[in-house]
C-alpha positions in Angstrom: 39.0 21.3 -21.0 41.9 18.7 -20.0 42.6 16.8 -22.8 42.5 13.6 -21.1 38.5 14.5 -20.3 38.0 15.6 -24.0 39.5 11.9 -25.1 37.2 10.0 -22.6 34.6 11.7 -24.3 35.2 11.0 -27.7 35.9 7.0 -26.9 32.0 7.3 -25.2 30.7 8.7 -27.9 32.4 7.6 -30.9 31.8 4.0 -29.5 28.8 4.2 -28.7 27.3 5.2 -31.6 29.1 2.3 -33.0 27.7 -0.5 -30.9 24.1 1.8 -31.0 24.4 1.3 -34.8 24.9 -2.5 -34.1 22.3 -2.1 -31.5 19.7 -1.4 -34.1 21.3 -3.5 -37.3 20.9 -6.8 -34.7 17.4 -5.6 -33.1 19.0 -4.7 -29.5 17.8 -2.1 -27.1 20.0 0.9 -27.2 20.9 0.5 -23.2 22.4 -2.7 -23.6 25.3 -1.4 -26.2 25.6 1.1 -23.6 26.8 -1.1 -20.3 28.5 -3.1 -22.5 30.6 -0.4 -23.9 31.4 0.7 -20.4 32.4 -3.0 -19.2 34.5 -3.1 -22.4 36.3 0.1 -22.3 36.4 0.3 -18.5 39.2 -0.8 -15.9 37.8 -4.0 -15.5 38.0 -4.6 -19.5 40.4 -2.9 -21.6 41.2 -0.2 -19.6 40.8 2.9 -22.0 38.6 4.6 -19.9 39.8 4.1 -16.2 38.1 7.8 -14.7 34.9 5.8 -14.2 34.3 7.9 -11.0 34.2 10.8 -13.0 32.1 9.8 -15.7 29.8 8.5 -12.9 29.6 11.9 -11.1 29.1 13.7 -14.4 26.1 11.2 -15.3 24.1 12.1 -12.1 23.2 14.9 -13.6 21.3 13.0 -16.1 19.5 11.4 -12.9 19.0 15.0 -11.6 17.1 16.0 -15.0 15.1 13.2 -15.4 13.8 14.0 -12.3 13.0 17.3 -12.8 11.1 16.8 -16.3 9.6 14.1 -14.6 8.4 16.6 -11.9 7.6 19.3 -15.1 5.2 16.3 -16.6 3.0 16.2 -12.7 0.5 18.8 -11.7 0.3 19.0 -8.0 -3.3 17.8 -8.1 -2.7 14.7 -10.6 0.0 13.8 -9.0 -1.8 13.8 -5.5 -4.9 12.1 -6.5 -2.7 9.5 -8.4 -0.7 8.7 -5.2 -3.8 8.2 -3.2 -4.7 5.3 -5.9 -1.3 3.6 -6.1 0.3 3.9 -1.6 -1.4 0.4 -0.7 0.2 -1.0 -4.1 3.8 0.5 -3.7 3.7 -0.5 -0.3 2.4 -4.3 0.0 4.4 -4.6 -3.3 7.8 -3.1 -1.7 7.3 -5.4 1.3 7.2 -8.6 -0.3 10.1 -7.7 -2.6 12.3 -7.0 0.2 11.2 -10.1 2.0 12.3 -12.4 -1.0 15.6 -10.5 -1.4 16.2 -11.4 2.6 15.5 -14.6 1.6 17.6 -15.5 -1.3 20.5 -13.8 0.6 20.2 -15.3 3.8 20.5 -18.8 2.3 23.5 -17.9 0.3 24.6 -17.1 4.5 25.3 -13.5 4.1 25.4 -11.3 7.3 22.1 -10.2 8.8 22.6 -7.0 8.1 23.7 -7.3 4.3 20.6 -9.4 4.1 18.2 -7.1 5.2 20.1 -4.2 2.7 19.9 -6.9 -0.2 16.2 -7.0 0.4 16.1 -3.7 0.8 17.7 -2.7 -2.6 14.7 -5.6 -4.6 12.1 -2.8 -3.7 12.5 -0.4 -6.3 12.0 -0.2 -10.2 13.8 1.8 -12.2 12.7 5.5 -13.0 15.4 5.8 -15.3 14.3 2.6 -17.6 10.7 3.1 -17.0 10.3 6.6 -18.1 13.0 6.3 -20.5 11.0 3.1 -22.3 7.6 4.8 -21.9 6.1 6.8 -25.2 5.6 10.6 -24.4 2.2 10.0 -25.2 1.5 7.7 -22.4 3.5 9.8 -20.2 1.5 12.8 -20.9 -2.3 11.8 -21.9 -3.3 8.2 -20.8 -3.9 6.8 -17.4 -1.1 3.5 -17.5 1.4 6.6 -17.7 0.1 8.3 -14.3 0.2 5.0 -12.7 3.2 4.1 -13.1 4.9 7.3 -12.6 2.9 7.5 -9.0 4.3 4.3 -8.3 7.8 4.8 -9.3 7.4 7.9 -6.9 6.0 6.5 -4.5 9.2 4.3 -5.0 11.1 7.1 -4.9 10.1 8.5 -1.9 10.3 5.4 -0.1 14.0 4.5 -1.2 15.1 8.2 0.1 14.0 7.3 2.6 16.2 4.4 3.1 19.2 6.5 1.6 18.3 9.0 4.6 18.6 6.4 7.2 21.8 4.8 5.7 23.6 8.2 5.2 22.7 9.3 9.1 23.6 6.0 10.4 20.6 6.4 12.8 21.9 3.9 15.7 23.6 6.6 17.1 22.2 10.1 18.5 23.5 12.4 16.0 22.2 10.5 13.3 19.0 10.3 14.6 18.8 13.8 15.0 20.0 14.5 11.2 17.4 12.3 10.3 14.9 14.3 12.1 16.3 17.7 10.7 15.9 15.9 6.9 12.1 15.1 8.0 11.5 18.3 8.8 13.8 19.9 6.0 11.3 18.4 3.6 8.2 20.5 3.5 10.8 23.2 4.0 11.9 22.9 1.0 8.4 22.1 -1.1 6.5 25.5 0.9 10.3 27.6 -0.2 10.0 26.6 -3.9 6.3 26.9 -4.3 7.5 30.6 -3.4 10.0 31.3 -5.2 8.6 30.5 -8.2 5.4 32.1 -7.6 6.7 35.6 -6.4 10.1 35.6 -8.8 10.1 33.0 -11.5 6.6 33.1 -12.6 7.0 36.9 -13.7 10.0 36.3 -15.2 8.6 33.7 -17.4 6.0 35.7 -18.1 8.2 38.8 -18.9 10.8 37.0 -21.0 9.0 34.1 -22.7 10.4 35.1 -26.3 13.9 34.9 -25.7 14.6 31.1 -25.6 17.9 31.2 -24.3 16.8 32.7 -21.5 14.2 30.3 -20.3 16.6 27.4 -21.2 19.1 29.0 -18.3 16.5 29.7 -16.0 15.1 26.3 -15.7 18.6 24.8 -15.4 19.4 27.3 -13.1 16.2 26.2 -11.1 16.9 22.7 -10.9 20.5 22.5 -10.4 20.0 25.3 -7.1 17.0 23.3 -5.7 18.6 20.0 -6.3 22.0 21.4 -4.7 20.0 23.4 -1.9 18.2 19.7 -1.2 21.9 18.0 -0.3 23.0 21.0 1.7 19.9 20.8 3.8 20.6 16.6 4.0 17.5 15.3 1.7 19.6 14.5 -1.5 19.7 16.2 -5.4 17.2 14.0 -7.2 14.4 15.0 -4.4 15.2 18.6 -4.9 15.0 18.3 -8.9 12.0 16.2 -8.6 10.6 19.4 -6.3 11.6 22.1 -8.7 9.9 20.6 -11.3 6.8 20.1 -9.6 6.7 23.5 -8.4 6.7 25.2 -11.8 4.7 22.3 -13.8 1.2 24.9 -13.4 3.6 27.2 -15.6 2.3 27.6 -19.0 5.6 27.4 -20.6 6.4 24.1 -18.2 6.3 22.0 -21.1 8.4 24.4 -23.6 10.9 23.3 -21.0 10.4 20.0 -21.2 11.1 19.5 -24.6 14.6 21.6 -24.6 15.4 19.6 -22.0 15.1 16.2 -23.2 18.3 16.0 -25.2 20.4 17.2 -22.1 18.6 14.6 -20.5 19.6 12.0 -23.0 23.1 13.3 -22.9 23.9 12.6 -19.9 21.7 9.6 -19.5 23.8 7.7 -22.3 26.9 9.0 -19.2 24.8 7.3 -16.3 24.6 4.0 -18.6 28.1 3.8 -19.5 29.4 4.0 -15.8 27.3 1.9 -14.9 28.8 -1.1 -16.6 32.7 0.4 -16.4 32.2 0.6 -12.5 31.3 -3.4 -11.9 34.7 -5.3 -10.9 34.4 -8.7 -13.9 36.9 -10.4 -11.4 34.2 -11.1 -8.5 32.1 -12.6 -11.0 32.4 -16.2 -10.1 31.8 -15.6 -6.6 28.4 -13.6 -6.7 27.0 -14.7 -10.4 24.6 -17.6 -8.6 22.8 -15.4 -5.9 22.7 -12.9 -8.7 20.9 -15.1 -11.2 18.4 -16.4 -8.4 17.9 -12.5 -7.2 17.6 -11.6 -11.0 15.4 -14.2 -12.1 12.9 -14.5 -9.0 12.8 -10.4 -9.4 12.0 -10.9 -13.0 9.2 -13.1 -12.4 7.5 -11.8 -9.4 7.6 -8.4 -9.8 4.9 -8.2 -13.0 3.2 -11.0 -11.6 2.9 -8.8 -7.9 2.1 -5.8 -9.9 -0.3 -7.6 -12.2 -2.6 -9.1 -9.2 -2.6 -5.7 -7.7 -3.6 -3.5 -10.4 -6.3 -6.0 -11.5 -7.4 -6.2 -7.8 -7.6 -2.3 -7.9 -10.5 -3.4 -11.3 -7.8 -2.1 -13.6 -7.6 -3.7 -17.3 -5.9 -6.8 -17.9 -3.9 -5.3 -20.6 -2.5 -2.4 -18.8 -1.9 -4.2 -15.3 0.6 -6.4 -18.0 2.2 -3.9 -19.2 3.0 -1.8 -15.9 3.6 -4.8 -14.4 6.4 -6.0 -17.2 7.4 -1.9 -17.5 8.2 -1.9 -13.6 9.9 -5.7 -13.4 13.6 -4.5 -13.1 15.9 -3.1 -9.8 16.5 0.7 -9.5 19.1 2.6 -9.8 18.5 3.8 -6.6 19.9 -0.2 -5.9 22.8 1.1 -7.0 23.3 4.0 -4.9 22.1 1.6 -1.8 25.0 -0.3 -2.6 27.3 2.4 -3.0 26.7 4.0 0.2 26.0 0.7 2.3 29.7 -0.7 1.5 31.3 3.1 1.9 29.8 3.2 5.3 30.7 -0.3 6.2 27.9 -2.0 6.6 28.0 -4.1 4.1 31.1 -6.2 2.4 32.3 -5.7 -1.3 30.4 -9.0 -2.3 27.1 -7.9 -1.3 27.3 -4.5 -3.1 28.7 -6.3 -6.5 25.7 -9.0 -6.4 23.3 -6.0 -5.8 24.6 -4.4 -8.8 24.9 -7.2 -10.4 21.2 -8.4 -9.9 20.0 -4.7 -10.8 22.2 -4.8 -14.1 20.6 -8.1 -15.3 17.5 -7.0 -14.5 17.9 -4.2 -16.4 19.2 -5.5 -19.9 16.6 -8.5 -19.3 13.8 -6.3 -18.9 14.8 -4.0 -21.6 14.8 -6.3 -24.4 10.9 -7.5 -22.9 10.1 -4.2 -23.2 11.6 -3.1 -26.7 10.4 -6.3 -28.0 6.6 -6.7 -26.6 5.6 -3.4 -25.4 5.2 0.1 -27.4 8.2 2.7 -26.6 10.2 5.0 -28.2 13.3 2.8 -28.8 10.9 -0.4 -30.0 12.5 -2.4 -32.7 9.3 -3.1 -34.2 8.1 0.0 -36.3 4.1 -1.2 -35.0 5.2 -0.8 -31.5 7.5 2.0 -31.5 5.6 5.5 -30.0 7.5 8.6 -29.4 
């Protein structure tokens, strides 16, 4: 390994389990010392670690597992019956989102187009955050934890969606037709894996279930190929995870997997995190930090609220409509890569994409700390609250 890659590494690492340590000592959530190691040591701070691109690149594959264990966690029923209950919710909730993000930008006299991209890019919630924040036992046993992972799905599908139509640029011909080929590409792909693992990777479970090592390399093997055959086919990698690891969660030893793949997960998770705060430029600050603020704070506010009134319209609790509501009331990541692919396909300019990731940033240290401090999760501060 280049030595150069080996000392990016170890200034990650070492540092973050420094400002982790500090993290805890001072009663912050662990994914704030992360950005703020990366604006720190990135090329906009100090400048030690200036391959943020690389680090960023190397931290999708966090994305890409999350996925798939988040896929591992759904059986095809639950995770059917669950969508049925939460479509009307994700949708009318999406809607309005995008309609106050149109808002805020259009008075701040942004172009049309980056307004209606802005908007776009409030609909989401992050997966990473919520998942990350929610205790395995939720996740696996109670009915708050199906909810909101049909929602964030539903969330999910909706902002590939969006990525699809951005990355085929669908004014023209061609990209309408690559568009169509994606649609179609889609229950290509589901019908494909729910065949391959029935016909080949079922028996070999089966046949080699004692030899750990094995089934550790199978299941990456799985969800790195399906993830990669997901781009190739022009849907995108965390689809294709999310697919693999629905298609073997009816496997007995599904959640044998799941659990050897959490620290990976976390790995490169703590990557994703860190290039997420090295990649924001500190310089154009002062000319997006009020739209951010308003975008960040009206998000904050109205998205529990939204979710709140919905869930309790659908005669859920009080309680849990709360806490989904507060779980789900930051941007996505998938914000991010809106962003990211809006500005490299010129159709938006660099000050809309930094006051989209700026927005999604703050909302995602401000919810953090509301949810480490008020809501059970595995990184709580409090020792009542905190569940594995």
């Amino acid at each position: 390994m280049d030595h150069h890659v080996i000392q990016i590494f170890f200034l990650i690492f070492s540092g973050g389990a420094v400002l982790a340590s500090l993290a805890l000592f001072t009663r912050q959530p662990l994914l704030v010392a992360y950005i703020a190691l990366g604006a720190t040591m990135g090329p906009h701070g100090l400048g030690w670690v200036t391959d943020v691109d690389l680090i960023g690149q190397i931290a999708g594959i966090g994305i890409i597992f999350l996925l798939f264990l988040l896929g591992l966690d759904m059986q095809p029923q639950a995770l059917w019956r669950v969508l049925r209950q939460v479509t009307h919710i994700t949708l009318i909730s999406s809607m309005l989102f995008a309609a106050v993000g149109f808002s805020v930008a259009y008075q701040f006299n942004f172009s049309f187009v980056e307004c209606l991209i802005i908007g776009v890019s409030m609909m989401f919630s992050s997966t990473i955050i919520g998942i990350k924040l929610l205790p395995t036992t939720a996740l696996h046993h109670k009915h708050s934890g199906e909810l909101m992972i049909g929602m964030l799905l539903m969330q999910d599908f909706l902002a590939i969606f969006v990525l699809l139509l951005l990355i085929s640029d669908v004014s023209g011909s061609t990209g309408l037709m690559h568009f169509g080929r994606s649609l179609i590409a889609l229950p290509l792909l589901i019908g494909g894996s729910v065949v391959v693992v029935r016909y080949l990777l079922q028996p070999l479970f089966a046949r080699f279930d004692r030899i750990g090592e094995y089934i550790f390399l199978l299941a990456i093997g799985w969800c790195l190929g399906v993830a990669e055959l997901a781009e190739v086919i022009g849907l995108s990698r965390e689809i294709g995870a999310f697919i693999a690891g629905i298609s073997i969660a009816t496997s007995p030893i599904a959640q044998y997997i799941a659990l050897n793949l959490k620290p990976l997960r976390d790995f490169f998770l703590i990557l994703f995190f860190f290039s997420l705060g090295g990649g924001f430029d500190l310089s154009l600050i002062p000319h997006i930090i009020v739209p951010a603020l308003i975008l960040a704070g009206i998000m904050l506010s109205l998205k529990p609220l939204v979710y709140r009134y919905l869930l309790r319209a659908q005669s859920e609790t009080n309680k849990l409509s709360w806490d989904i509501g507060f779980r789900l009331g930051q941007n996505s990541e998938f914000s991010l890569l809106i962003a990211y692919i809006a500005f490299n396909t010129q159709l938006i300019g660099n000050n809309a994409s930094h006051l989209i990731q700026a927005a999604a940033i703050i909302t995602f240290l401000i919810s953090s700390y509301i949810v480490v401090f008020n809501f059970p999760s595995p990184i709580a501060l409090s020792d009542r609250l905190r569940r594995d």
